[in-house]
TIRO-2110 file (N, C-alpha, C; in Angstrom, 1 decimal):
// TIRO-2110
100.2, 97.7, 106.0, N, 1, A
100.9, 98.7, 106.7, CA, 1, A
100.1, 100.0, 106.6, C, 1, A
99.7, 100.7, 107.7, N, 2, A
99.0, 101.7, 107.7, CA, 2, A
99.6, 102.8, 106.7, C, 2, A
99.2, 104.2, 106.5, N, 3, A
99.8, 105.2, 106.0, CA, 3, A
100.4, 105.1, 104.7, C, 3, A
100.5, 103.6, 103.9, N, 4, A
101.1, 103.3, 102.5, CA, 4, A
99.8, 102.6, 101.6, C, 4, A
99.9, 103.7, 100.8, N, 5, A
99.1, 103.2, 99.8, CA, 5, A
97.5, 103.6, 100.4, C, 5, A
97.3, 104.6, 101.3, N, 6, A
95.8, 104.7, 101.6, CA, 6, A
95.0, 103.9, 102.5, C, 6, A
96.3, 103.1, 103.4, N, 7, A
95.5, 102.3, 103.6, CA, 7, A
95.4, 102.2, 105.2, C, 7, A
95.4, 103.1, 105.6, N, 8, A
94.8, 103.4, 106.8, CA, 8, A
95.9, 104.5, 107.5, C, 8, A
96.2, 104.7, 108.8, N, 9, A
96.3, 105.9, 109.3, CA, 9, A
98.1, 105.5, 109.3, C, 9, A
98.5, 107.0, 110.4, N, 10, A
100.3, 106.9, 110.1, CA, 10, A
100.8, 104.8, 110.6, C, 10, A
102.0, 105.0, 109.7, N, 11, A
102.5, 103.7, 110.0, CA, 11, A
103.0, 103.6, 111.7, C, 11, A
102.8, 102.4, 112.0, N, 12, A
104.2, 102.7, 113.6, CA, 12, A
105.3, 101.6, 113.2, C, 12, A
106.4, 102.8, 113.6, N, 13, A
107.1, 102.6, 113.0, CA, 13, A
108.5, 101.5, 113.6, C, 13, A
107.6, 101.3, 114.4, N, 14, A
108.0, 100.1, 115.8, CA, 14, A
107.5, 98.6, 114.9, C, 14, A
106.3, 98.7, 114.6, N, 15, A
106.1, 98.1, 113.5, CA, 15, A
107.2, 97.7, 112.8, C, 15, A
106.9, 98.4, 111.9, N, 16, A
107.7, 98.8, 110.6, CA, 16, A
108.7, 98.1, 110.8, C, 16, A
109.8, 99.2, 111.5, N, 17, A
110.9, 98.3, 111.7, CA, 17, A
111.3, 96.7, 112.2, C, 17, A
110.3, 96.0, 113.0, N, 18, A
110.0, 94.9, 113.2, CA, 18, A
109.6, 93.6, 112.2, C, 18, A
109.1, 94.1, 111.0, N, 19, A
109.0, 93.9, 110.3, CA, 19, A
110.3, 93.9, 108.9, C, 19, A
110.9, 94.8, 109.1, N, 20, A
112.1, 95.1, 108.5, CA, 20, A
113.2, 94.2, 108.7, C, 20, A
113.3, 94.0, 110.0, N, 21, A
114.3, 92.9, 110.5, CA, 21, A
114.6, 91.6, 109.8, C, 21, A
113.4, 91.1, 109.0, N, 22, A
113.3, 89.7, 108.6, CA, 22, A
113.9, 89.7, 107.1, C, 22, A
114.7, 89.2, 107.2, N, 23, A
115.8, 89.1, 105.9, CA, 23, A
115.2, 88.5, 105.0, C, 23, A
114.1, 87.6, 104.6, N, 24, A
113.2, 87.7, 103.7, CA, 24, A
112.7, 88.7, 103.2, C, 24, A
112.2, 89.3, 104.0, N, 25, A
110.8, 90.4, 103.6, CA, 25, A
111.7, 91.9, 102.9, C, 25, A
113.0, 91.7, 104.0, N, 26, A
113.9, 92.9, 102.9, CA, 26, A
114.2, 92.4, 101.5, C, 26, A
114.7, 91.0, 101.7, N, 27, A
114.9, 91.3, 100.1, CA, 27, A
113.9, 91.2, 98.9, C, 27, A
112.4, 90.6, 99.5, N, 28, A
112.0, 90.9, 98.7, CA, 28, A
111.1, 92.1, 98.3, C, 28, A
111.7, 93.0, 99.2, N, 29, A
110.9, 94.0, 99.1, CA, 29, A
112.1, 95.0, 97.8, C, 29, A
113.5, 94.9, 98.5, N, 30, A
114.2, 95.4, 97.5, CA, 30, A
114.2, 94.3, 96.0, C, 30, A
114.2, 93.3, 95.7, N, 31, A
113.8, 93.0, 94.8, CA, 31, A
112.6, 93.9, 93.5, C, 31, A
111.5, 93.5, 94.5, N, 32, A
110.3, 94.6, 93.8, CA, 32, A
110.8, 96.1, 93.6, C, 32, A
111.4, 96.7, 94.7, N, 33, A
111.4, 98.0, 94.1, CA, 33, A
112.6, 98.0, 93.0, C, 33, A
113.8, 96.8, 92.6, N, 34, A
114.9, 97.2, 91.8, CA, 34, A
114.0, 97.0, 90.3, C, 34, A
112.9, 96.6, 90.7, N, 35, A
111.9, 96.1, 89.0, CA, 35, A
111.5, 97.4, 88.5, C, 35, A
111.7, 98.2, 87.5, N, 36, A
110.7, 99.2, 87.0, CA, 36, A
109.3, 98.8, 86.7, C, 36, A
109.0, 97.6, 86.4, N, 37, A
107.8, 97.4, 86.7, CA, 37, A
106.7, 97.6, 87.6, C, 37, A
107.3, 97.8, 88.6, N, 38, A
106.7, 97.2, 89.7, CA, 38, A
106.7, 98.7, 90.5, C, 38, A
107.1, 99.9, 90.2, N, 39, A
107.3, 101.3, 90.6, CA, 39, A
106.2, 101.6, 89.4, C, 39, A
106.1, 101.5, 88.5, N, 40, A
105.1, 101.9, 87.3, CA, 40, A
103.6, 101.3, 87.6, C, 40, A
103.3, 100.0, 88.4, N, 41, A
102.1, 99.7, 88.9, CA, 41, A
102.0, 100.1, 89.9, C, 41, A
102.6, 100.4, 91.0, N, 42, A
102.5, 101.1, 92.3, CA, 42, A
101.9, 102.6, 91.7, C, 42, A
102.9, 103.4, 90.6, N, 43, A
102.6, 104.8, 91.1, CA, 43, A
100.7, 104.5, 89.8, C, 43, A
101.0, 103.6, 89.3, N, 44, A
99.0, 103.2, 88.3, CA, 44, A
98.0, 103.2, 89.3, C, 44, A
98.4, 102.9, 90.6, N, 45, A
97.4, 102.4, 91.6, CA, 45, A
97.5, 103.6, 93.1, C, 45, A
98.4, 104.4, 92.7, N, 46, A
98.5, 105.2, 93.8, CA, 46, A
98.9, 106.4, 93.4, C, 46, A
97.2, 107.1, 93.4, N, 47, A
97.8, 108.9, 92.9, CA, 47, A
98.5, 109.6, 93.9, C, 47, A
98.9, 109.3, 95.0, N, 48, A
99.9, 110.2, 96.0, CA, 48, A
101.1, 109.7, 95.1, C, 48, A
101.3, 108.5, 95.0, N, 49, A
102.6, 108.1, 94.7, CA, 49, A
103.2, 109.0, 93.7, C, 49, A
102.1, 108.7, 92.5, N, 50, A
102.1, 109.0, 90.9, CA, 50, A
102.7, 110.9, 90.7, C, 50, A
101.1, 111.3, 91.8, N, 51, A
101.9, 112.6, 91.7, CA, 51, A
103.2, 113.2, 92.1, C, 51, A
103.7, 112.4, 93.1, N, 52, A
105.2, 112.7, 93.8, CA, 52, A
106.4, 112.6, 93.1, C, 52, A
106.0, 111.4, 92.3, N, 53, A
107.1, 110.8, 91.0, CA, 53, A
106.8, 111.8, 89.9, C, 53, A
105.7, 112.8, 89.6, N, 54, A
105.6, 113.3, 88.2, CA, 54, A
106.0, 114.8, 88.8, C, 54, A
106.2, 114.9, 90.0, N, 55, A
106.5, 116.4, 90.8, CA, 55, A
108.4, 116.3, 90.9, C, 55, A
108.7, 115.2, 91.3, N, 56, A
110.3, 114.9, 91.5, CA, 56, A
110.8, 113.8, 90.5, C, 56, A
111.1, 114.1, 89.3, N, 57, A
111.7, 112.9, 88.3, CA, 57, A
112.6, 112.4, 88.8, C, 57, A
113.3, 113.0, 89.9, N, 58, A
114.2, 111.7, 90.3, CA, 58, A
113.9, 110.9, 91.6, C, 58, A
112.8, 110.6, 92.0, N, 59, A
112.3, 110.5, 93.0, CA, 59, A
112.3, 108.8, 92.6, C, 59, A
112.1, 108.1, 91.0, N, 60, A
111.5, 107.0, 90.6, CA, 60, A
113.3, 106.6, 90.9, C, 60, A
114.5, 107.2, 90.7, N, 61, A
115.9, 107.1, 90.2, CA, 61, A
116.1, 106.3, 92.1, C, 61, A
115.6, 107.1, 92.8, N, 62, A
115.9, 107.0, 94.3, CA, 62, A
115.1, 105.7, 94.5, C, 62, A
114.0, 105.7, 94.1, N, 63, A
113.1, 104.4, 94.6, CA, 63, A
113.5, 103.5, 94.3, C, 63, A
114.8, 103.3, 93.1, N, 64, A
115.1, 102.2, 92.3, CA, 64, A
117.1, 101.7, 92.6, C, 64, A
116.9, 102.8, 93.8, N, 65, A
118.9, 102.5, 93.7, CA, 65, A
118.6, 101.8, 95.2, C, 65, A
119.4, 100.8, 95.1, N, 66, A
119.3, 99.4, 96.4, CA, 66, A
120.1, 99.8, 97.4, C, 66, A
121.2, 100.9, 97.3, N, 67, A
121.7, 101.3, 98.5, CA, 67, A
121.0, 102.1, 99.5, C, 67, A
120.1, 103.0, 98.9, N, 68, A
119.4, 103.8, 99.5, CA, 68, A
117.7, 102.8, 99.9, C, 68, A
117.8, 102.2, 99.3, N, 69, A
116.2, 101.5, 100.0, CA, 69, A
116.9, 100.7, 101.1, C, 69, A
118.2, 100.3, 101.0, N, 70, A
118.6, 100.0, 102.5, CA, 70, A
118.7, 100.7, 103.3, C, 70, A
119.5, 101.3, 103.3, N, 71, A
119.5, 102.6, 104.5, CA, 71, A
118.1, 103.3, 104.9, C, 71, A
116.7, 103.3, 103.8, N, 72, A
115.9, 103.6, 104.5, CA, 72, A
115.1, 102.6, 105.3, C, 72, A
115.4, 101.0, 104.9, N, 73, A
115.2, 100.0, 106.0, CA, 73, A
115.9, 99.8, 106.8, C, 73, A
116.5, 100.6, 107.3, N, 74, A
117.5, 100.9, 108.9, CA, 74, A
116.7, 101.1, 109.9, C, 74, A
116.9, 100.2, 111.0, N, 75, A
116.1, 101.2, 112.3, CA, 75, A
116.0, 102.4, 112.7, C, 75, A
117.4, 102.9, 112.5, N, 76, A
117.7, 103.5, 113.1, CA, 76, A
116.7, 105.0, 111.9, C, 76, A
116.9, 104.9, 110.7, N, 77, A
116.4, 105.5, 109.7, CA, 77, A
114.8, 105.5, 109.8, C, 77, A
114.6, 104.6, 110.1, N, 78, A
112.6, 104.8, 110.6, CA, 78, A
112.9, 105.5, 112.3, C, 78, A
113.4, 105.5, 113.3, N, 79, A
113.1, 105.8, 114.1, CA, 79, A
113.6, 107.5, 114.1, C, 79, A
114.4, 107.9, 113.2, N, 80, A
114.7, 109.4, 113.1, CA, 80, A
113.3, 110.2, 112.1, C, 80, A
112.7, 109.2, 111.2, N, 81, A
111.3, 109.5, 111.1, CA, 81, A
110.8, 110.0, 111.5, C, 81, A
109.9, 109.2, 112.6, N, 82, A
109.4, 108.7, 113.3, CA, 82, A
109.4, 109.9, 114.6, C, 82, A
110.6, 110.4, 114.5, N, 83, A
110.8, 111.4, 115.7, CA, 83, A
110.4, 112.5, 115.1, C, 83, A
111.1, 112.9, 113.7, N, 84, A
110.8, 114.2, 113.4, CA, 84, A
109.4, 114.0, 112.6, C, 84, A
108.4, 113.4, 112.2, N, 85, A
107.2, 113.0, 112.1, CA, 85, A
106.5, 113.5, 113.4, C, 85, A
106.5, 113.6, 114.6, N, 86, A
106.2, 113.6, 115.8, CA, 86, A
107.0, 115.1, 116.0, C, 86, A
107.9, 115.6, 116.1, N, 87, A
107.9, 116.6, 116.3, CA, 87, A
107.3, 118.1, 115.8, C, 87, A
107.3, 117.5, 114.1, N, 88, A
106.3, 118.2, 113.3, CA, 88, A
104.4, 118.2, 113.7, C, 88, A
104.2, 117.2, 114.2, N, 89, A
102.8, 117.2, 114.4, CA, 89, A
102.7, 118.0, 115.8, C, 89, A
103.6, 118.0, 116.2, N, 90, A
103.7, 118.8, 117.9, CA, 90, A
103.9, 120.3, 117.5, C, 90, A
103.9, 120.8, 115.8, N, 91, A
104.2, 122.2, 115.6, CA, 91, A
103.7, 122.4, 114.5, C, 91, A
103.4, 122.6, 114.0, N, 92, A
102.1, 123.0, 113.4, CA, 92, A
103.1, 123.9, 112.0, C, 92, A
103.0, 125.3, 112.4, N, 93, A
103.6, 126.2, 112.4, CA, 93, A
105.1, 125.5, 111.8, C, 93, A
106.0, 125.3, 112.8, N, 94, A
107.3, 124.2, 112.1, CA, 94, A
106.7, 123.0, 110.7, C, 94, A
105.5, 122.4, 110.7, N, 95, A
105.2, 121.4, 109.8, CA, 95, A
104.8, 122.2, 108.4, C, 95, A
104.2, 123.8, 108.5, N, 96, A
104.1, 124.4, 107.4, CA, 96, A
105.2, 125.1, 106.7, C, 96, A
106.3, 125.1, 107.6, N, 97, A
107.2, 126.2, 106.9, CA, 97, A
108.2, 124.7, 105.9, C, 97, A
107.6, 123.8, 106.4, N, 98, A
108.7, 122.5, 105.6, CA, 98, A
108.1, 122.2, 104.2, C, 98, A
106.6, 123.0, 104.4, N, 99, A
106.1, 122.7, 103.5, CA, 99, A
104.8, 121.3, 103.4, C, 99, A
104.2, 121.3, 104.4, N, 100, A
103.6, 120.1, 105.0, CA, 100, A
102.8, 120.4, 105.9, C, 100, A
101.9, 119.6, 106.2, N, 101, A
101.0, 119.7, 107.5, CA, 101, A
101.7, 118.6, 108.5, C, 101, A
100.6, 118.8, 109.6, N, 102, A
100.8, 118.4, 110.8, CA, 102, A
102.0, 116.7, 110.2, C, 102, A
101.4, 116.1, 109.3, N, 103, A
101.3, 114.8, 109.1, CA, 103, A
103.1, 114.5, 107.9, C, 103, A
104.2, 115.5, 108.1, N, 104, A
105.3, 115.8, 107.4, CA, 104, A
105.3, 115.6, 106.2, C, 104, A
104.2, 116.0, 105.4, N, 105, A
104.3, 116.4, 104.1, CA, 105, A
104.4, 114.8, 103.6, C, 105, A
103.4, 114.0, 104.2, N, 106, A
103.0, 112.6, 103.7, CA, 106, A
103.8, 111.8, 104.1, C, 106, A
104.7, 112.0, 104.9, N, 107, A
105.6, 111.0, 105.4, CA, 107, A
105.2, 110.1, 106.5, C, 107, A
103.2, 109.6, 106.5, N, 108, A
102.9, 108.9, 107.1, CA, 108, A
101.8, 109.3, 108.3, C, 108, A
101.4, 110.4, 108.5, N, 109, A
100.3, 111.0, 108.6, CA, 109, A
99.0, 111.8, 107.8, C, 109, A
END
């Protein structure tokens, strides 16, 4: 997936969500994140991650609670993204006062 973990440009989130649909791949995606392990080698291997988690201590609390990694595997929750992602790069000016560049403050640009 592009835009996670460095590994190439913003996600699409048409994608994304396509991929989200497959009731395997959610659960084992929520699986992995309900592991503290597995948030502790993510943020070992990813200094965006690491620093975001050592900036918001409750950021690891959020990554790890299974109602909210659902709701952010919602379509409907990637495509509200996805819009304001795109509106922010269409403002420049709006993406600095959020505290972010063009790319919403790493939310995949």
């Amino acid at each position: 997936l592009g835009g996670l973990g460095g590994m190439g440009g913003p996600p699409d989130m048409g994608q994304m969500s396509a991929m989200l649909q497959n009731p395997a791949l959610r659960s084992m995606m929520t699986q992995m994140m309900s592991s503290p392990g597995f948030l502790d080698s993510m943020a070992a291997h990813n200094p965006m991650l690491r620093q975001m988690m050592d900036a918001n201590p409750g950021m690891r609390e959020m990554m790890s609670n299974p109602a909210l990694l659902e709701q952010m595997m919602r379509p409907e929750t990637l495509q509200a993204m996805q819009s304001m992602n795109s509106m922010l790069a269409g403002n420049p000016a709006l993406a600095a006062m959020m505290g972010g560049g063009a790319g919403a403050g790493g939310m995949g640009g």
